[in-house]
N, C-alpha and C positions, 0 to 999 in steps of 0.2 A: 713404399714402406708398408703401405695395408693399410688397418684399420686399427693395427694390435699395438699393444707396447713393445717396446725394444729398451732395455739397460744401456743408459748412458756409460762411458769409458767411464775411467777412474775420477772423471774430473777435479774436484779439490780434495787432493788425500785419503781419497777414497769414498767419499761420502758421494756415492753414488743417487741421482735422481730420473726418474721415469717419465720420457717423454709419451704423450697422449696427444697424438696431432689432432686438429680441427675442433677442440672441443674449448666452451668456456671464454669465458669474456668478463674484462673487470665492471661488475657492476656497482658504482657511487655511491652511495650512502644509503645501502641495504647492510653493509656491515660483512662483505665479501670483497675479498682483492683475486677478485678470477683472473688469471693469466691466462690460464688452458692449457699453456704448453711442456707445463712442469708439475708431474705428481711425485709430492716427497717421498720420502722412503716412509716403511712403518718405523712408528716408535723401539725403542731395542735399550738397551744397556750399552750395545756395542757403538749406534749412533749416536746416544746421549754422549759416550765417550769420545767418539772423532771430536765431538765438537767444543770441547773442553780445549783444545790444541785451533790457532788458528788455520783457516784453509788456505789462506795466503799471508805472507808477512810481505813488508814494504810497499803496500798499494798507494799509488800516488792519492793523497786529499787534501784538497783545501790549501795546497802548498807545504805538505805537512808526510810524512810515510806511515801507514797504518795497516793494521792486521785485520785482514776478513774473518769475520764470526759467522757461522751460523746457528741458527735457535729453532730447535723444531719442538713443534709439541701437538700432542695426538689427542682422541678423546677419552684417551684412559688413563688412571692414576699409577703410579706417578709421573706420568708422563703429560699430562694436561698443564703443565709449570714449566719454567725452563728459567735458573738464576743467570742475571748477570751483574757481574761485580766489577766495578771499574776502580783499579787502586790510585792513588793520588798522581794528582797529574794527567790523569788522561780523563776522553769523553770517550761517548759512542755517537755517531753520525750517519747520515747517510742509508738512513734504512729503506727497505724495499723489502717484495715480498721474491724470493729464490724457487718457490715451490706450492701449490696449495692443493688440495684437491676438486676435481672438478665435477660442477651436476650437482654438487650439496650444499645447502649453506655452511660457512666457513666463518665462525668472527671469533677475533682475537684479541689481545690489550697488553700491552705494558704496565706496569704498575709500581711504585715503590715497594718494596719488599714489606708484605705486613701493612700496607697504607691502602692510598690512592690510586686510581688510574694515572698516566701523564697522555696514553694515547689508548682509543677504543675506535676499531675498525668501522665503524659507523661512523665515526669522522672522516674518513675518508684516503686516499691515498695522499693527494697534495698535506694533506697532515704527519701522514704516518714521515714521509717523505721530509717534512724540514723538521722532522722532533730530532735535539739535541738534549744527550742526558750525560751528566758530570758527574767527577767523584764527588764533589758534594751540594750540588744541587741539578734537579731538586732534590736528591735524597740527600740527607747530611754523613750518609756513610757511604755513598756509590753503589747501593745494592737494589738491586731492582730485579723484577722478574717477568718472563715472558710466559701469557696464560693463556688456553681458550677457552673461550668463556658457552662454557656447557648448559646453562640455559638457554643458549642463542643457538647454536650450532646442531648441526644434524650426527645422529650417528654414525660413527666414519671419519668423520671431520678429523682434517688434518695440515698443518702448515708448517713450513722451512722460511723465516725471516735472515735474511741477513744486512750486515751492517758495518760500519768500520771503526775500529776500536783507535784511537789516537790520542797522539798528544795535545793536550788544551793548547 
């Protein structure tokens, strides 16, 4: 395959991502979840949009069926934010990182919408990995947001989380 990139197929609904062989590695608690193998798309209106819709519906979880989300966000406004809103009854789980870019630093956070962090990339993967967030806790209304957090990150910086939206 070379050294170049190549356009992944359509894979979930289109929301196409840029394989980068041989590069990149997850480094621990520098506040980087390097994959290597996955650079997300750029920021867009059109990919804020895919992802409004899930990439898969009925993913098996936890003994439970769940829709894949993805959440990308880039280092430009408004794109450095990404809402997510869980209405009653459901959690999000199951997170991981889909996409990141590699060779720069990359850190990111969850947050209560308007609050707190619940998860910053400097804690780590095994972290990012068992956070569970509900419709009302901890936020008391399910709204939370995905950020990167621009005093940490390099220019450039960019990442694709995803995660599975289900029923408590």
């Amino acid at each position: 395959q070379g050294q170049g990139q190549h356009q992944q197929g359509q894979g979930h609904q289109g929301h196409g991502t840029q394989h980068q062989q041989g590069q990149g590695q997850h480094q621990q608690g520098q506040g980087q979840h390097q994959q290597g193998a996955r650079i997300p798309v750029p920021c867009s209106d059109d990919v804020r949009n895919a992802e409004q819709q899930p990439q898969e519906t009925n993913v098996p979880f936890d003994g439970k069926q769940g829709n894949l989300i993805f959440r990308t966000v880039c280092d430009n406004a408004p794109y450095d934010k990404h809402a997510i809103g869980l209405p009653s009854g459901r959690m999000a789980a199951g997170f991981d990182v889909e996409a990141i870019t590699s060779g720069i630093k990359t850190v990111f956070g969850i947050r209560v919408e308007g609050g707190a962090d619940v998860y910053h990339s400097t804690q780590g993967k095994a972290a990012f990995h068992s956070l569970v967030l509900e419709d009302t806790s901890p936020s008391s209304n399910g709204k939370y947001e995905v950020y990167l957090d621009l005093g940490q990150s390099d220019p450039g910086a960019r990442v694709t989380i995803n995660f599975i939206d289900a029923p408590k």
